[in-house]
Structures are given as C-alpha cells and as structure tokens.
PDB file of N, CA, C and O in Angstrom, chain B, residues numbered from 101:
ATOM      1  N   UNK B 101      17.047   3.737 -13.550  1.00  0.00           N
ATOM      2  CA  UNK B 101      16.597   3.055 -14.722  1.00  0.00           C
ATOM      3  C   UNK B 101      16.652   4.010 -15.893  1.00  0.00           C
ATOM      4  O   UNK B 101      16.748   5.167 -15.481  1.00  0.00           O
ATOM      5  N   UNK B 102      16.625   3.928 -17.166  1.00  0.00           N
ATOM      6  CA  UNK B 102      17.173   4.734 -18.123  1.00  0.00           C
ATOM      7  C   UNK B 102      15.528   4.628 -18.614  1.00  0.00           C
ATOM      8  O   UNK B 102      14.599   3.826 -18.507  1.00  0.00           O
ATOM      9  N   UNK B 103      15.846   6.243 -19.343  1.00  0.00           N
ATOM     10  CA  UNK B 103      13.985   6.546 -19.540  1.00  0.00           C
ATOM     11  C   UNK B 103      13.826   5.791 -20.695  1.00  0.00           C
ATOM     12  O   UNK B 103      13.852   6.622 -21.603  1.00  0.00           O
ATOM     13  N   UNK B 104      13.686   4.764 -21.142  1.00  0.00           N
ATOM     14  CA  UNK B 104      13.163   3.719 -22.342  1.00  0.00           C
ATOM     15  C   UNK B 104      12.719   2.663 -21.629  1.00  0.00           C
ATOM     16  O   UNK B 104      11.686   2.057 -21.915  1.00  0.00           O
ATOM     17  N   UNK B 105      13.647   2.319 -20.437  1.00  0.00           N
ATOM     18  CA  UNK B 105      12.856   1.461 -19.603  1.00  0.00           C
ATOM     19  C   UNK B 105      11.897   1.910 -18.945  1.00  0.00           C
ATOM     20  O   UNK B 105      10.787   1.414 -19.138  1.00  0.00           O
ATOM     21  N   UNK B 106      12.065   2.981 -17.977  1.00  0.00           N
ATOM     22  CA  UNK B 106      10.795   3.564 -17.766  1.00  0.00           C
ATOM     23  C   UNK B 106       9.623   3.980 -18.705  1.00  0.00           C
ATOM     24  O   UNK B 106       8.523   3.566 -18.339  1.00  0.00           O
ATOM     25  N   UNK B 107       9.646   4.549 -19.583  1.00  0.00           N
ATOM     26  CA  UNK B 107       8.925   4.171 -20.397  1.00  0.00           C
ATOM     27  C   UNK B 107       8.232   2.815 -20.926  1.00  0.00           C
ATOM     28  O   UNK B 107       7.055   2.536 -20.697  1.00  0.00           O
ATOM     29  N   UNK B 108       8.988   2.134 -21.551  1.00  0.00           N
ATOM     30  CA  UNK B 108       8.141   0.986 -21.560  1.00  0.00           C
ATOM     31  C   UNK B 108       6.897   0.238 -20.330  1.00  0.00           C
ATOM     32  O   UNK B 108       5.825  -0.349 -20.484  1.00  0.00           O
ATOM     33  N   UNK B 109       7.852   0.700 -18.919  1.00  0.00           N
ATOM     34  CA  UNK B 109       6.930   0.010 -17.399  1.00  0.00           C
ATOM     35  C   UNK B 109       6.119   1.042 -16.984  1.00  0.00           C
ATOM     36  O   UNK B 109       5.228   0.795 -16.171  1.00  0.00           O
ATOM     37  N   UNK B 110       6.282   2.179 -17.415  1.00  0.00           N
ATOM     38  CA  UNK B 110       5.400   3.250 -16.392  1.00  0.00           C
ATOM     39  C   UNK B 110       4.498   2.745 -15.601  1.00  0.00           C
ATOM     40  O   UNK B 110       4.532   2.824 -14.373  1.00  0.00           O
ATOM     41  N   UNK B 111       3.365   2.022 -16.470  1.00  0.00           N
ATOM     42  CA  UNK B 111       2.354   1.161 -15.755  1.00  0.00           C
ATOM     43  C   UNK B 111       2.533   0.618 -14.510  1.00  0.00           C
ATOM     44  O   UNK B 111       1.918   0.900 -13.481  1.00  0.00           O
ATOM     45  N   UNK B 112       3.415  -0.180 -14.668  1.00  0.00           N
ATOM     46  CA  UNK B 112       4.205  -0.903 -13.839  1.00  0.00           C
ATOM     47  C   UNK B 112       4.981  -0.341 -12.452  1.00  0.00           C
ATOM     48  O   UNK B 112       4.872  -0.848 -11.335  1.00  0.00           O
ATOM     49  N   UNK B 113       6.011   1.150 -12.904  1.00  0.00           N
ATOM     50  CA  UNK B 113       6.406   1.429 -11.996  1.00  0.00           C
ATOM     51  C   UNK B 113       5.300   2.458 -11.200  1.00  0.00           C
ATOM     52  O   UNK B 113       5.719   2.836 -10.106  1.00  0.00           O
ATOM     53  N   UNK B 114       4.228   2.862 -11.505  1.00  0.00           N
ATOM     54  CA  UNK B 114       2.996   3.652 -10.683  1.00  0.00           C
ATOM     55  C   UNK B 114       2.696   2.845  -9.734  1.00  0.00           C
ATOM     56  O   UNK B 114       2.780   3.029  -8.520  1.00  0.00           O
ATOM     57  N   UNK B 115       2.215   1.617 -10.516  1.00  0.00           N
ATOM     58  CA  UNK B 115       1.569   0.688  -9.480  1.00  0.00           C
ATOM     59  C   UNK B 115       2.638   0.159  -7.839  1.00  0.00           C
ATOM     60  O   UNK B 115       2.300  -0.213  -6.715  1.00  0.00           O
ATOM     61  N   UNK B 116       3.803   0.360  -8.422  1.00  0.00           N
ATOM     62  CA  UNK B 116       4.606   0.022  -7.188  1.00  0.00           C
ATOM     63  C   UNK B 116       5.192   1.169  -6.294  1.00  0.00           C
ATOM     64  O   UNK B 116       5.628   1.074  -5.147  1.00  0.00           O
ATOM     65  N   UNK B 117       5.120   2.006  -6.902  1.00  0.00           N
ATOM     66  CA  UNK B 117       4.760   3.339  -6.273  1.00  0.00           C
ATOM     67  C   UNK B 117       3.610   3.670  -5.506  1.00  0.00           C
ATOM     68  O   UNK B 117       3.728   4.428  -4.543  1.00  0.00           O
ATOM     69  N   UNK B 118       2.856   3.339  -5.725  1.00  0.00           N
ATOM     70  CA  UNK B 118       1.158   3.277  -5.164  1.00  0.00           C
ATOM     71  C   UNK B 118       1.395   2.102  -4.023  1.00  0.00           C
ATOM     72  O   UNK B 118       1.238   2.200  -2.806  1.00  0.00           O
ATOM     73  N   UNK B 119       1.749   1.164  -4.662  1.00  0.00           N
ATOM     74  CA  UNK B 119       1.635   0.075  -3.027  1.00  0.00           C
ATOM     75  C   UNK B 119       2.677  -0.382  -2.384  1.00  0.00           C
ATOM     76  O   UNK B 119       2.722  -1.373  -1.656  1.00  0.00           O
ATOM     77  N   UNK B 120       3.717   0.519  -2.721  1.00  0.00           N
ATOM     78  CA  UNK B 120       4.722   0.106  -2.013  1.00  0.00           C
ATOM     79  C   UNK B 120       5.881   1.271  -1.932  1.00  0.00           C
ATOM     80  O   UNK B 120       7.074   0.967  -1.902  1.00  0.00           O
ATOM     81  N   UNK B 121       5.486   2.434  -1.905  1.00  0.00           N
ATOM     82  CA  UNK B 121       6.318   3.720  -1.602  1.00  0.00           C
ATOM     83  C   UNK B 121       7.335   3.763  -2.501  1.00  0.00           C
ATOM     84  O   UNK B 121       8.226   4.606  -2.403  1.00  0.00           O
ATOM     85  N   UNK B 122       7.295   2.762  -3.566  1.00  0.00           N
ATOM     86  CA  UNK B 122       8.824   2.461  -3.981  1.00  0.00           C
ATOM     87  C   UNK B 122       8.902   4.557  -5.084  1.00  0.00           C
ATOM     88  O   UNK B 122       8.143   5.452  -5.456  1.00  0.00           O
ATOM     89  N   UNK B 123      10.459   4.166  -5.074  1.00  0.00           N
ATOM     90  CA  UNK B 123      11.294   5.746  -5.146  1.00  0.00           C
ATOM     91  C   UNK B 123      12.151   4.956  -7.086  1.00  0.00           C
ATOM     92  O   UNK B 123      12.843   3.940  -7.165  1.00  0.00           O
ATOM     93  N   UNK B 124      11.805   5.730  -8.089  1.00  0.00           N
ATOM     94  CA  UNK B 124      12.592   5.515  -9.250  1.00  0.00           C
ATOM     95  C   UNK B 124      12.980   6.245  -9.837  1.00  0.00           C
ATOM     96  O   UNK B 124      12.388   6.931 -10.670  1.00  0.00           O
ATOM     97  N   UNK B 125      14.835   6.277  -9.321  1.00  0.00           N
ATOM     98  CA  UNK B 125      15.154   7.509 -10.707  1.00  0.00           C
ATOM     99  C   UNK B 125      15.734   7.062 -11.894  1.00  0.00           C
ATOM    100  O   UNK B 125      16.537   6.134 -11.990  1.00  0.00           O
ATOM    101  N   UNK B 126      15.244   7.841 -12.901  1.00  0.00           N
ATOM    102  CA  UNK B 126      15.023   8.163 -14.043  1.00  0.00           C
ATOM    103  C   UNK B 126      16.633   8.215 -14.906  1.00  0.00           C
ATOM    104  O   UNK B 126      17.177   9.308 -14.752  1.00  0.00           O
ATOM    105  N   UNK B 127      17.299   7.393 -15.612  1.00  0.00           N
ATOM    106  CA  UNK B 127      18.510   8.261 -16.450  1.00  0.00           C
ATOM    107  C   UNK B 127      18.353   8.746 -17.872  1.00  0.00           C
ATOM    108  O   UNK B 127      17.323   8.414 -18.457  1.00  0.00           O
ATOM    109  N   UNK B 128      19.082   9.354 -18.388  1.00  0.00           N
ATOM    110  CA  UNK B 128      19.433   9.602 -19.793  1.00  0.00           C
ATOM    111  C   UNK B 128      20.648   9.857 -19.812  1.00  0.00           C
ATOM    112  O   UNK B 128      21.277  10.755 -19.252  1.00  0.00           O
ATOM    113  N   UNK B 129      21.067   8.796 -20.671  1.00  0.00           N
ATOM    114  CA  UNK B 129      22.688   8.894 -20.697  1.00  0.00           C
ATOM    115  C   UNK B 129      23.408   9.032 -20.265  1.00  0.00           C
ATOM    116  O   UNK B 129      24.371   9.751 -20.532  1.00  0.00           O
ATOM    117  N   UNK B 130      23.007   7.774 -18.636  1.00  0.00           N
ATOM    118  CA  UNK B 130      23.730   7.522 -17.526  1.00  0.00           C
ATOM    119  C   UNK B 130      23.793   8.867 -16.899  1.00  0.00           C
ATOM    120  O   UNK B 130      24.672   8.783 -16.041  1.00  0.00           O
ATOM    121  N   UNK B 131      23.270  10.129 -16.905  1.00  0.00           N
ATOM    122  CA  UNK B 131      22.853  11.040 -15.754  1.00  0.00           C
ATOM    123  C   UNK B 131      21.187  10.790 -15.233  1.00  0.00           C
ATOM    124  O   UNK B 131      20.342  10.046 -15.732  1.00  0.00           O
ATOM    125  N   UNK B 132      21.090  11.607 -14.171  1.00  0.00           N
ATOM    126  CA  UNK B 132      19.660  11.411 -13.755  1.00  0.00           C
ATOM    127  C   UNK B 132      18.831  12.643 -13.936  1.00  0.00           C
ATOM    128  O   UNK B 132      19.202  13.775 -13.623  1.00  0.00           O
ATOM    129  N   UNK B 133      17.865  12.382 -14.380  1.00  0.00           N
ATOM    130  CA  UNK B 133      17.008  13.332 -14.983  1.00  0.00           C
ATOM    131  C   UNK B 133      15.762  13.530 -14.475  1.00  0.00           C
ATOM    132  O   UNK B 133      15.041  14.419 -14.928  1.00  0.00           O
ATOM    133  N   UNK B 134      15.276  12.521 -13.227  1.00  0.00           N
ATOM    134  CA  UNK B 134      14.168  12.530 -13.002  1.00  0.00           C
ATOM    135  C   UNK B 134      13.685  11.099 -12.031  1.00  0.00           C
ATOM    136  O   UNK B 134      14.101   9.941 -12.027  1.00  0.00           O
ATOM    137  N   UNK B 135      12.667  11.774 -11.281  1.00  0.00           N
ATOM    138  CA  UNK B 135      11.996  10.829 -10.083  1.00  0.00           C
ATOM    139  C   UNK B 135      10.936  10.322  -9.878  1.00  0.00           C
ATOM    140  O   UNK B 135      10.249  11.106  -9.224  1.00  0.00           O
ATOM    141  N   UNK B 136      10.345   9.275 -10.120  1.00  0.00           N
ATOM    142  CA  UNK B 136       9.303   9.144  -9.860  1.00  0.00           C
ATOM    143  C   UNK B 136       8.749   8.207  -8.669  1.00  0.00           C
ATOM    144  O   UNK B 136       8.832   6.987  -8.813  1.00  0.00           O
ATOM    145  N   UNK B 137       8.181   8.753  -7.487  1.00  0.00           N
ATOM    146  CA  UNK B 137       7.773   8.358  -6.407  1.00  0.00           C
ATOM    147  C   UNK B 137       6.376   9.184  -5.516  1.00  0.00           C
ATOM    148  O   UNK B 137       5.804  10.155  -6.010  1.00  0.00           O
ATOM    149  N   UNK B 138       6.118   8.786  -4.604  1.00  0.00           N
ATOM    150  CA  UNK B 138       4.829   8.939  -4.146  1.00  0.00           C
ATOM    151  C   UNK B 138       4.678  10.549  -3.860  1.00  0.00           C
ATOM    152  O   UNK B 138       5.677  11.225  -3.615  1.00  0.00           O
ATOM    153  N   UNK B 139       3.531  11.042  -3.901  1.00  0.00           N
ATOM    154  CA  UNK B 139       3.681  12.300  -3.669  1.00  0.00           C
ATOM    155  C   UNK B 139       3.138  12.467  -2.206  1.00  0.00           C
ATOM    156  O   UNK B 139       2.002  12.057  -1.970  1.00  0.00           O
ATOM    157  N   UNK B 140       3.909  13.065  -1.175  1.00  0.00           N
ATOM    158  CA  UNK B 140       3.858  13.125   0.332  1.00  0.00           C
ATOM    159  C   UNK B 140       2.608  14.072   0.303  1.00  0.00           C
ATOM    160  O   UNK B 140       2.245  14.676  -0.706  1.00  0.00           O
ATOM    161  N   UNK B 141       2.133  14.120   1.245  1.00  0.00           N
ATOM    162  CA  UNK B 141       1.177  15.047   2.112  1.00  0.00           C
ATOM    163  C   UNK B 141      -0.247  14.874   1.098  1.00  0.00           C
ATOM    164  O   UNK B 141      -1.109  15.721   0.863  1.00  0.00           O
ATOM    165  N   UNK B 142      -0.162  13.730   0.699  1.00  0.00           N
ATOM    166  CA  UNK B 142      -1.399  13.505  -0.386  1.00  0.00           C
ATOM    167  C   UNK B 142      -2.288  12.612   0.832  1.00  0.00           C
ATOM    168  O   UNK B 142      -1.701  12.042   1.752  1.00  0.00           O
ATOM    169  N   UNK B 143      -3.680  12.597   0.684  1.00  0.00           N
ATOM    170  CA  UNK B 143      -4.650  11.552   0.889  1.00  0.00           C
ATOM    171  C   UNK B 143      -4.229  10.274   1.645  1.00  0.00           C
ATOM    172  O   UNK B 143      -3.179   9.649   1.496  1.00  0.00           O
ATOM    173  N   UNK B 144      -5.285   9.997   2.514  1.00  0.00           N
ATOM    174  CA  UNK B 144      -4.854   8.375   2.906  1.00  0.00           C
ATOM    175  C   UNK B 144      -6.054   7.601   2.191  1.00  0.00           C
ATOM    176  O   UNK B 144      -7.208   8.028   2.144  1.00  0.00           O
ATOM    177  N   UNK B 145      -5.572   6.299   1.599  1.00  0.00           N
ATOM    178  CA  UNK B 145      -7.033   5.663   1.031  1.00  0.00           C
ATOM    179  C   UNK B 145      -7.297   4.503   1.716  1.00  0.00           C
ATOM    180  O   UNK B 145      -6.437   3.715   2.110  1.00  0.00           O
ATOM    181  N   UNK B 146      -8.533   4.392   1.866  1.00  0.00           N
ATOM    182  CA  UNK B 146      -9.344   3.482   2.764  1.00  0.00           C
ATOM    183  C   UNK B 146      -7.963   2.148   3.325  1.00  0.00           C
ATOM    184  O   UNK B 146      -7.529   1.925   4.455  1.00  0.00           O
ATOM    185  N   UNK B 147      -7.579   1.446   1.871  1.00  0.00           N
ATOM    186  CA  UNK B 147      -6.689   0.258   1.982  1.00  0.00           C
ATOM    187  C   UNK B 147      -5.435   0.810   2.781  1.00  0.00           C
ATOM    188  O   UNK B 147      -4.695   0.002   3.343  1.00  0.00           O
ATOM    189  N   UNK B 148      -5.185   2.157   2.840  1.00  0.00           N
ATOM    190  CA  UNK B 148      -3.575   2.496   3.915  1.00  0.00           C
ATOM    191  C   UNK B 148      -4.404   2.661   5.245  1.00  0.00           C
ATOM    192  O   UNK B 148      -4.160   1.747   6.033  1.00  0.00           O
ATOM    193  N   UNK B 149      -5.335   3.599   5.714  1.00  0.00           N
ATOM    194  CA  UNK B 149      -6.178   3.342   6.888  1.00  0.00           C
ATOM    195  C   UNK B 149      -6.141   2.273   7.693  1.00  0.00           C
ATOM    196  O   UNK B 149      -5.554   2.239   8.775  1.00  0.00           O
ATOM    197  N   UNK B 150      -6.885   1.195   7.091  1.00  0.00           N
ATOM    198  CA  UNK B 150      -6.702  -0.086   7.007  1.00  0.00           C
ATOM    199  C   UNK B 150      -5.783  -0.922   7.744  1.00  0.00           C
ATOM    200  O   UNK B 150      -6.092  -1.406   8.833  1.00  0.00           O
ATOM    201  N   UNK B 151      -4.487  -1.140   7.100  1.00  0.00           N
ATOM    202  CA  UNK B 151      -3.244  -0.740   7.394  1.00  0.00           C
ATOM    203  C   UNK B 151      -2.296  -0.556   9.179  1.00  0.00           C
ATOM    204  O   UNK B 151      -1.654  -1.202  10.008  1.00  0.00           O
ATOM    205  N   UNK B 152      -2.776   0.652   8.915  1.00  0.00           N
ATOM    206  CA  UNK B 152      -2.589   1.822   9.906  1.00  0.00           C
ATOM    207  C   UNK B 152      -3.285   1.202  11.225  1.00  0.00           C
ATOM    208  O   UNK B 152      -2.629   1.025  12.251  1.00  0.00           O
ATOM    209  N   UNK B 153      -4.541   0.910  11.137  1.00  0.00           N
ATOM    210  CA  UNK B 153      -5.553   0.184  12.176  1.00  0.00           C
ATOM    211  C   UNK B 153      -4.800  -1.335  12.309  1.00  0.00           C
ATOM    212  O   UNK B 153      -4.612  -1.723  13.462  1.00  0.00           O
ATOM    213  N   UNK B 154      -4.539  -1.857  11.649  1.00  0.00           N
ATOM    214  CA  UNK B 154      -4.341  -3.640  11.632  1.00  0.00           C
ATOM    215  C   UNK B 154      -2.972  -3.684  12.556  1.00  0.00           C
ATOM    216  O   UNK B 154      -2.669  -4.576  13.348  1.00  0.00           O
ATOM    217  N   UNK B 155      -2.145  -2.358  12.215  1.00  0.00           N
ATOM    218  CA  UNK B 155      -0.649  -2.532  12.980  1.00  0.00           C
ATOM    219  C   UNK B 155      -0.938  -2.271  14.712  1.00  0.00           C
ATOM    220  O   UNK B 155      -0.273  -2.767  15.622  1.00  0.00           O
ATOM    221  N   UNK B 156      -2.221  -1.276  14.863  1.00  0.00           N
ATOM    222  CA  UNK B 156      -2.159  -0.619  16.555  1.00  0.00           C
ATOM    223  C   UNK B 156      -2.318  -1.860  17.093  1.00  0.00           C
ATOM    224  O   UNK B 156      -2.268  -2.961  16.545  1.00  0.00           O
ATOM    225  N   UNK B 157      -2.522  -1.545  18.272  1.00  0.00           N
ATOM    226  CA  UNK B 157      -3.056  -2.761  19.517  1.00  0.00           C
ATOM    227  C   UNK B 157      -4.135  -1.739  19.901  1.00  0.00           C
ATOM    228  O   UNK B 157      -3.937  -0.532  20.035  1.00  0.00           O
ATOM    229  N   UNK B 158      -5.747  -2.627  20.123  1.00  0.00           N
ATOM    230  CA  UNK B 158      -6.698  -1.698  21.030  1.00  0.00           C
ATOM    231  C   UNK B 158      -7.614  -2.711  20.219  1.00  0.00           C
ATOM    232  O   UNK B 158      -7.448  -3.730  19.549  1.00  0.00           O
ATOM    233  N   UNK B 159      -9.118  -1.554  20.803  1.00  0.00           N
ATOM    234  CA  UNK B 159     -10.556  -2.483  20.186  1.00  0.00           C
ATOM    235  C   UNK B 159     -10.573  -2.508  18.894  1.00  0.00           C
ATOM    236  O   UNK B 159      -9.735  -1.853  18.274  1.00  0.00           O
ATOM    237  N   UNK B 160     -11.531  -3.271  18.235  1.00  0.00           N
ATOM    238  CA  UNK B 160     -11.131  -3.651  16.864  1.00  0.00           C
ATOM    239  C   UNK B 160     -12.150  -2.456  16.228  1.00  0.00           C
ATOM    240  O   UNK B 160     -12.426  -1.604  17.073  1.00  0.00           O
ATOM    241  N   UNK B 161     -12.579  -2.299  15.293  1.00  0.00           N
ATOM    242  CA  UNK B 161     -13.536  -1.682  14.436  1.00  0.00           C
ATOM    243  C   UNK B 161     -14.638  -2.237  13.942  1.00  0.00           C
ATOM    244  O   UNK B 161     -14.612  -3.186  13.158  1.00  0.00           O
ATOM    245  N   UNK B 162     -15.393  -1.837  14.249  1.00  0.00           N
ATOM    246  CA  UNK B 162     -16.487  -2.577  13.495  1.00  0.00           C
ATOM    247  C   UNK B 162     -17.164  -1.619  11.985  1.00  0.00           C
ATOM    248  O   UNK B 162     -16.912  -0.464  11.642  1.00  0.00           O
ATOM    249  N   UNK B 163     -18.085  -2.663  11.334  1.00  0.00           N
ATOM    250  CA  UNK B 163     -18.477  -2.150   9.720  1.00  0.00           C
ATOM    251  C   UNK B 163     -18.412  -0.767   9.794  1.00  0.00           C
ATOM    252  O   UNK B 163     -17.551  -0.085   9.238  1.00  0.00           O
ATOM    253  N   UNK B 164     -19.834  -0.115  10.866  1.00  0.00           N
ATOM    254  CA  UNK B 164     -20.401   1.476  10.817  1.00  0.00           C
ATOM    255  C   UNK B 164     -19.038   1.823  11.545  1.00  0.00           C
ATOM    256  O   UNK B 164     -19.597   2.897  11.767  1.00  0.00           O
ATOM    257  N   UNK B 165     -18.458   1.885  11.818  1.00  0.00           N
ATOM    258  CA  UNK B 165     -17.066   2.747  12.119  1.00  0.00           C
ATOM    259  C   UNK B 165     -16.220   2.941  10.675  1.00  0.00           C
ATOM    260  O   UNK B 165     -15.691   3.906  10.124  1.00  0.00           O
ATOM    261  N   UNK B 166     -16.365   1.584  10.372  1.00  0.00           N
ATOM    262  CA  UNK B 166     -15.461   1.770   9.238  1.00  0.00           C
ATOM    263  C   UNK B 166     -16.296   2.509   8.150  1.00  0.00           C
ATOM    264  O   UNK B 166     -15.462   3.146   7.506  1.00  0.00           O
ATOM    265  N   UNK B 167     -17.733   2.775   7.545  1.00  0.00           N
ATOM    266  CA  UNK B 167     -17.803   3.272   7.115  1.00  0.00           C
ATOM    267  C   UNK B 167     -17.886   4.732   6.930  1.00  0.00           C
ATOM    268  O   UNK B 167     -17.668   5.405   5.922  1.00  0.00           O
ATOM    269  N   UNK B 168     -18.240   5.071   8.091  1.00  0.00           N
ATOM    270  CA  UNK B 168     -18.079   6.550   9.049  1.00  0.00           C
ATOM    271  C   UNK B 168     -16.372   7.504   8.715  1.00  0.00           C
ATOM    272  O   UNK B 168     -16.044   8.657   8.433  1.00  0.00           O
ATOM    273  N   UNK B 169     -15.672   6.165   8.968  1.00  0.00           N
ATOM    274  CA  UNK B 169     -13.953   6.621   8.426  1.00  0.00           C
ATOM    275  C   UNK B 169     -14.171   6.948   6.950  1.00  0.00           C
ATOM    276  O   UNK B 169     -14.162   8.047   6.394  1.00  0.00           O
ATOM    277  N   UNK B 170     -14.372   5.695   6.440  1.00  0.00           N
ATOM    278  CA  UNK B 170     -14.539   5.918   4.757  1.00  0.00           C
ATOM    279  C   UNK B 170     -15.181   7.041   3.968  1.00  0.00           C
ATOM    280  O   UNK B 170     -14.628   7.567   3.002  1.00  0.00           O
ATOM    281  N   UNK B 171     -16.307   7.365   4.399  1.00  0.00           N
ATOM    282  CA  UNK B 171     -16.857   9.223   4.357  1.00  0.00           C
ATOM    283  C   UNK B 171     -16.452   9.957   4.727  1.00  0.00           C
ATOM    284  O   UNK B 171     -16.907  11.040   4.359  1.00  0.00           O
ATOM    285  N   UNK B 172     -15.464   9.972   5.583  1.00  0.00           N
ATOM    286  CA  UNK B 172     -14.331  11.204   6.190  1.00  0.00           C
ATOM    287  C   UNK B 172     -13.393  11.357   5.492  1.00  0.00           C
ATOM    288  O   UNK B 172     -12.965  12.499   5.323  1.00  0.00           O
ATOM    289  N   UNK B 173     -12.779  10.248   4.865  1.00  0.00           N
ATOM    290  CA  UNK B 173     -11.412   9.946   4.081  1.00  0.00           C
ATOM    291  C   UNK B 173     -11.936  10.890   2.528  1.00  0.00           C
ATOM    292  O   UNK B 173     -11.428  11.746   1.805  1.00  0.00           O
ATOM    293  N   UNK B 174     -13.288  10.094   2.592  1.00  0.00           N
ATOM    294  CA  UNK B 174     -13.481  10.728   0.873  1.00  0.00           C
ATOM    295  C   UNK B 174     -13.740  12.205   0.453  1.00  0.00           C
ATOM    296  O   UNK B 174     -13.416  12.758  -0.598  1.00  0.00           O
ATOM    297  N   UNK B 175     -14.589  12.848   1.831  1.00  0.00           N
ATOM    298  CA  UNK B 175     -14.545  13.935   2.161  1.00  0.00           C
ATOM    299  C   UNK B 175     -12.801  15.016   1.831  1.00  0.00           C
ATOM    300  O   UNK B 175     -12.440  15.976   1.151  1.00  0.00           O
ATOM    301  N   UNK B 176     -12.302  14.182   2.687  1.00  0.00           N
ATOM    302  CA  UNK B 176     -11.127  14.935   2.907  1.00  0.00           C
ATOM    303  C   UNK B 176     -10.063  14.992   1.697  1.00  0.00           C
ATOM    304  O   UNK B 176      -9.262  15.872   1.382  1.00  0.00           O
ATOM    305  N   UNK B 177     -10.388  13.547   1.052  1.00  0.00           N
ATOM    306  CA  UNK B 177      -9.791  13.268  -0.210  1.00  0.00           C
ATOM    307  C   UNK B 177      -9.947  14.277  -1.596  1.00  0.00           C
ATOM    308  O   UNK B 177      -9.190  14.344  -2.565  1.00  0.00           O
ATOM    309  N   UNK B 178     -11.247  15.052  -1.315  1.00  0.00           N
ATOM    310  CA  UNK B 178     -12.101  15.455  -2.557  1.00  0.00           C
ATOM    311  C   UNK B 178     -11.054  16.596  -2.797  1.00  0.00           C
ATOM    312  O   UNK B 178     -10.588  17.408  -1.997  1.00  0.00           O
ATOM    313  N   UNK B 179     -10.781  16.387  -4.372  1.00  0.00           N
ATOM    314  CA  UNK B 179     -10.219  17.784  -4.889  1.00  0.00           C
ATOM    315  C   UNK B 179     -11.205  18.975  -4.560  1.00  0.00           C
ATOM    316  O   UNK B 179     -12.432  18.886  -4.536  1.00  0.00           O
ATOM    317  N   UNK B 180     -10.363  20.237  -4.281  1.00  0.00           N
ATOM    318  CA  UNK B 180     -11.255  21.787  -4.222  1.00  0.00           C
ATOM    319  C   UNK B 180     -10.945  21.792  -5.568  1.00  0.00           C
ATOM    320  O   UNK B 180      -9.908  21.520  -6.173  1.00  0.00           O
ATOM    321  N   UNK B 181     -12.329  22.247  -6.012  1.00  0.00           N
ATOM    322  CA  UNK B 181     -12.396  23.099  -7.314  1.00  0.00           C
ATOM    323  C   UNK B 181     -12.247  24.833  -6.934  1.00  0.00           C
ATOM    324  O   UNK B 181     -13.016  25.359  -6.129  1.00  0.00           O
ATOM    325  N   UNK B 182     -11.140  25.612  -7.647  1.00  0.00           N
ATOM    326  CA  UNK B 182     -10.843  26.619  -7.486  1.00  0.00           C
ATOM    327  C   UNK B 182     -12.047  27.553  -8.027  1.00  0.00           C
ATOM    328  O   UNK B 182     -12.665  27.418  -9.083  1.00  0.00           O
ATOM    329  N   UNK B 183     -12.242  28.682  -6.878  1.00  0.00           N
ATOM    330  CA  UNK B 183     -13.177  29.644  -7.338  1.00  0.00           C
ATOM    331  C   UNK B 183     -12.999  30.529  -8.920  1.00  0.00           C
ATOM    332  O   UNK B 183     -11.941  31.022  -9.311  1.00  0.00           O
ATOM    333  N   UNK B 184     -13.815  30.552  -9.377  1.00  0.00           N
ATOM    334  CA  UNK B 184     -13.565  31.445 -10.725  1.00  0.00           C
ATOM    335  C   UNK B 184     -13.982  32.728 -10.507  1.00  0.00           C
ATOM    336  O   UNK B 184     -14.946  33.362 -10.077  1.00  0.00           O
ATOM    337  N   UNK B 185     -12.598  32.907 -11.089  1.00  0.00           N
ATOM    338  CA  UNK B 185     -12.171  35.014 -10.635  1.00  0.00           C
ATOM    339  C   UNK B 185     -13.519  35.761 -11.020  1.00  0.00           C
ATOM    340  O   UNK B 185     -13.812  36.835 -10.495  1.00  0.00           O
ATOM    341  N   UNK B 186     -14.472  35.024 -12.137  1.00  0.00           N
ATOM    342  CA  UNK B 186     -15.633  35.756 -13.106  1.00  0.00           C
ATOM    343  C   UNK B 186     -16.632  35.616 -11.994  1.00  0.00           C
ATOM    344  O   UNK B 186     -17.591  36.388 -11.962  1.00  0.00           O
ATOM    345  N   UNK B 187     -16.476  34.687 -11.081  1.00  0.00           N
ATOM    346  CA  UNK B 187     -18.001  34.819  -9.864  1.00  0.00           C
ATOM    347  C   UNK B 187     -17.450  36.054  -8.886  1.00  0.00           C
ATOM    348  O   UNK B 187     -16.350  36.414  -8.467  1.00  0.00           O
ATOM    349  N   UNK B 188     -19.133  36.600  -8.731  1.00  0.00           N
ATOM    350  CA  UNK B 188     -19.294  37.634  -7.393  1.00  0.00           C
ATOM    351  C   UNK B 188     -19.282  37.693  -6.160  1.00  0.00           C
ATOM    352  O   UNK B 188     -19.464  38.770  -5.593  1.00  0.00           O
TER     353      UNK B 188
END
C-alpha cells in the first residue's frame, strides 16, 4: 500500500494487525519502505488465551481458573521499568 494510504488507515490497519496477524507493506514510489505487522514474542491477551483454550479438546475452564490465568497474563504482560543507574 503506498504511505498516503497508510497513512490515512493507520487506525485501521493496527486494528487488523491486532486481530488478525495481518502483515502491511508500506510503498513510496512503488518501492517498499516499510512493514507494519504484529510484533512476535510480545504478550498473550486474555481474548488470544481464550482462543488458544476454545481450539484444545479436554475439561472446560471454569470463572476462578480463568481469573487465576488473567493475573498471570497481566503479571507477565507488565512492562519492567528499567533500574536507574542514579540508585544504590
């Protein structure tokens, strides 16, 4: 897609990036300049979990499981704030 269109959708193309892995490169003047798609080895969020569970075969989940996951996810999700070189 040529970056004016992307531009104009960004909105647009995040969101389908976000729920649907989708992959968009970028032109300027019919070369490619750029990609925009999901970033790997990032976070799983509750709704891909989800997902992930609905496709297996086995026992189902119940609420306190699922919320038990959901505090693990967010846990694991949480940005580290980097130590500052000025602490002892």
């Amino acid at each position: 897609m040529s970056a004016t269109e992307a531009a104009k959708n960004f909105g647009s193309i995040l969101a389908e990036v976000r729920e649907r892995d989708a992959v968009y490169v970028v032109e300027r003047r019919g070369r490619a300049v750029a990609q925009v798609g999901p970033v790997r080895g990032r976070g799983l969020t509750l709704r891909e979990f989800a997902r992930l569970v609905a496709k297996r075969s086995g026992p189902s989940v119940d609420e306190e499981c699922l919320r038990a996951i959901e505090e693990g996810i967010a846990i694991w999700n949480r940005e580290e704030v980097p130590r500052s070189p000025w602490e002892r």
